[in-house]
C-alpha angles and dihedrals in degrees: 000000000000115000100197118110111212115237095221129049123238131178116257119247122213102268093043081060092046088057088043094055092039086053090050094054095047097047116110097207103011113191132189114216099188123205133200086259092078081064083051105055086035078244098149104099083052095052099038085053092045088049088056101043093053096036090243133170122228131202109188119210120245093269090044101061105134098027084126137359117296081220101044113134 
């Protein structure tokens, strides 16, 4: 697993998804770190919802307290 993180954001295609999803199921201790730029993309329902399926836990920056729920499962 690459652990670059890339300087300038892109939107994902479908295989790079696909890879996503493939990297998440094989971590051993996955973990979010969640940006203002979920606020941004209006991304949080997405996130909040990825979290969940894949029983992830998420740490929010300093700017991106309340992106989702401090409770959510």
């Amino acid at each position: 697993m690459p652990r670059r993180v890339p300087l300038t954001p892109s939107v994902p295609t479908g295989p790079d998804l696909e890879t996503a999803k493939s990297w998440l199921a094989q971590a051993e201790r996955p973990l979010m770190v969640v940006g203002v730029d979920v606020l941004n993309d209006s991304a949080s329902d997405v996130v909040a919802s990825m979290a969940a399926d894949f029983s992830i836990p998420v740490i929010t920056t300093y700017n991106a307290k309340g992106v989702i729920p401090e409770d959510h499962d």
